[in-house]
C-alpha positions, 0 to 999 in steps of 0.5 A, spaced: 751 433 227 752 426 225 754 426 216 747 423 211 749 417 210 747 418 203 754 422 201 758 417 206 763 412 202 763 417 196 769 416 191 775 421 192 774 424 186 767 427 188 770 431 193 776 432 187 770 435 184 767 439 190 772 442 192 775 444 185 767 447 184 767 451 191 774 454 188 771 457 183 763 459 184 764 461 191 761 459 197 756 464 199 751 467 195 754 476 195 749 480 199 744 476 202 749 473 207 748 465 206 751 459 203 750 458 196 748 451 192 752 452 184 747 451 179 749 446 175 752 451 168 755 455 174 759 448 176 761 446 168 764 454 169 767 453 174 770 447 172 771 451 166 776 456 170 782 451 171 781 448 163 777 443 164 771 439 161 764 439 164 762 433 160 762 428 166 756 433 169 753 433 163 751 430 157 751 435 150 743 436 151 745 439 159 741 433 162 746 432 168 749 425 169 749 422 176 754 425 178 752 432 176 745 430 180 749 427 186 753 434 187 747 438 186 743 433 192 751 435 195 751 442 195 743 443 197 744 439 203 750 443 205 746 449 204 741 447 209 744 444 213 749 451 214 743 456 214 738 453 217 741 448 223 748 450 224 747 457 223 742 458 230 747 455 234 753 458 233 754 463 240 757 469 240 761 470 247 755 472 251 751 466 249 756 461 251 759 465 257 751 465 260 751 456 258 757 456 261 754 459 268 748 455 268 752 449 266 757 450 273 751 451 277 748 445 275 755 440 275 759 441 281 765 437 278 772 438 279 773 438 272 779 442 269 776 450 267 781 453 263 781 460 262 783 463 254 789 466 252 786 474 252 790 479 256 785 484 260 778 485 260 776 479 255 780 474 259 775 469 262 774 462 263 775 459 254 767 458 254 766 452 250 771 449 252 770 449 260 762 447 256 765 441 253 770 439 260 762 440 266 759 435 260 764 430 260 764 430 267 757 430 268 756 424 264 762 419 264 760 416 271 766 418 274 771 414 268 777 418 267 778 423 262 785 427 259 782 433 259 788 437 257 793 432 254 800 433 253 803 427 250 801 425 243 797 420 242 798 412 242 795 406 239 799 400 242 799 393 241 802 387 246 805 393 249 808 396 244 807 402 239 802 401 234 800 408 230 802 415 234 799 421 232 803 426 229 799 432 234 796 432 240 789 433 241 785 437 246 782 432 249 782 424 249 777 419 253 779 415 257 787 416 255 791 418 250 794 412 250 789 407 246 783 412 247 776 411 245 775 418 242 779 424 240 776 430 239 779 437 237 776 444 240 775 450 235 772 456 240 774 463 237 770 468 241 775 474 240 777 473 233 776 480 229 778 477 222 778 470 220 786 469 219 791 463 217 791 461 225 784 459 224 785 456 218 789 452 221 785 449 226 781 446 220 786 444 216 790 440 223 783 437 224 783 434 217 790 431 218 788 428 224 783 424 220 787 421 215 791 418 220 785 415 224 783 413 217 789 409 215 789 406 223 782 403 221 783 401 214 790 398 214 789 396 222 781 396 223 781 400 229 776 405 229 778 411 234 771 416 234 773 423 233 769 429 234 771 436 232 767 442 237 767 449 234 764 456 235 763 463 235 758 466 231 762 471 228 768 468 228 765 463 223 758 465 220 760 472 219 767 471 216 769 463 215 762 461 211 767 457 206 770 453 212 764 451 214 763 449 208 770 445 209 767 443 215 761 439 212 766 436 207 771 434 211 764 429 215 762 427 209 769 425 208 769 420 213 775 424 216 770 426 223 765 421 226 761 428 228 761 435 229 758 438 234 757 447 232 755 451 238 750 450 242 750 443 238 754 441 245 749 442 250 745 438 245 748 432 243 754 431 247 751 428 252 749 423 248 756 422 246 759 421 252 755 416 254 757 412 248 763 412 249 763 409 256 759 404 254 765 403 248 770 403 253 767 399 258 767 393 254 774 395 251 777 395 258 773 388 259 775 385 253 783 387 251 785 390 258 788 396 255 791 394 249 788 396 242 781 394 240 779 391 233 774 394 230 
């Protein structure tokens, strides 16, 4: 999923509002199991709950100011999107391990499969992730791929060190050094509950970002950077809020795209060959030092 160009480039103090809104007047509607759309009272409310004014969403007569009609637009796309597209393709564990098998049949590439960390009767190849890996693979043209790196990543230039990432990412194209893409994978089949590991994964995500934020805007090198996430349950069942944070964090700027389930099969494809593209015309340009732009 690619954010609507229309919430991009927003000022950070629309998303002040949106979160501080989001705190207060929830993210679900209760019982009926969707993402709620704040009406514009119940965001004045809950503005209201942290001691502030509503006057910058509503005049006296209650006609919402363009604020107060760029937030309304906000949360009703966001509603959309969540209930009608992203919702349908988050895969429980036997949807992604069937994907998976058909995925392995159909590429036989040396590509890493890796398992999950469960112990027992769930422990199994980690299904999005060897998804992930089989289309990568299959669509990169042989061009090499750090699949599992375990070095922080590096943008240099003349040969030396330019920004390093505060963490490491579960994946970089070509490399981590200089790479043209970074992405993060979130895949919590087994998750019972949604606890403060999970949590974390959005919150690492979002740090992620704003140091590729401050490399483009202070050095002009746009690293694209994708998150993968899935598991039904996981998220739709108990995390509706984060992806509500989720859709905020791409509108933010902070991820180029984010990719929910079975969205993977859909769209990675596409990616990949984008990336080689870029990292072809990197490689001819700058010989392996950083691009600008």
């Amino acid at each position: 999923m690619k954010p609507n160009p229309r919430f991009l480039k927003l000022p950070k103090t629309f998303w002040a509002n949106v979160r501080s809104i989001g705190e207060q007047a929830g993210y679900t509607e209760r019982g009926k199991g969707i993402i709620k759309i704040p009406s514009l009272p119940e965001m004045i409310s809950a503005l209201k709950k942290f001691n502030l004014h509503g006057d910058h969403l509503a005049d006296k007569n209650g006609n919402p100011t363009p604020l107060g009609d760029d937030l309304t637009a906000y949360f009703e796309y966001r509603a959309e999107i969540l209930n009608g597209f992203v919702e349908p393709r988050l895969m429980d564990v036997r949807r992604a391990k069937s994907e998976f098998k058909k995925l392995k049949c159909a590429h036989r590439t040396s590509c890493p499969l890796p398992l999950n960390k469960q112990t027992g009767d769930k422990k199994a190849e980690a299904y999005l992730t060897c998804i992930i890996n089989l289309i990568i693979s299959a669509n990169s043209g042989g061009h090499p791929c750090d699949y599992d790196p375990r070095a922080l990543t590096t943008v240099t230039r003349k040969g030396a060190p330019l920004r390093t990432l505060a963490r490491r990412v579960d994946g970089a194209f070509p490399s981590t050094v200089n790479p043209v893409a970074v992405w993060e994978i979130k895949e919590y089949y087994y998750t019972t509950t949604f606890g403060s590991r999970v949590a974390d994964g959005v919150y690492e995500t979002l740090l992620d970002g704003m140091e590729l934020e401050e490399l483009r805007e202070h050095e002009n090198i746009h690293i694209k950077h994708y998150l993968f996430v899935d598991a039904h349950y996981t998220w739709w069942e108990c995390g509706k809020s984060y992806l509500c944070r989720i859709i905020d964090m791409l509108h933010m700027g902070y991820v180029d795209e984010v990719l929910f389930g079975y969205e993977v099969i859909e769209q990675l494809p596409r990616i990949v060959r984008e990336w080689v593209a870029m990292s072809k015309k990197e490689s001819s340009n700058l010989h392996g030092d950083a691009r600008v732009g």
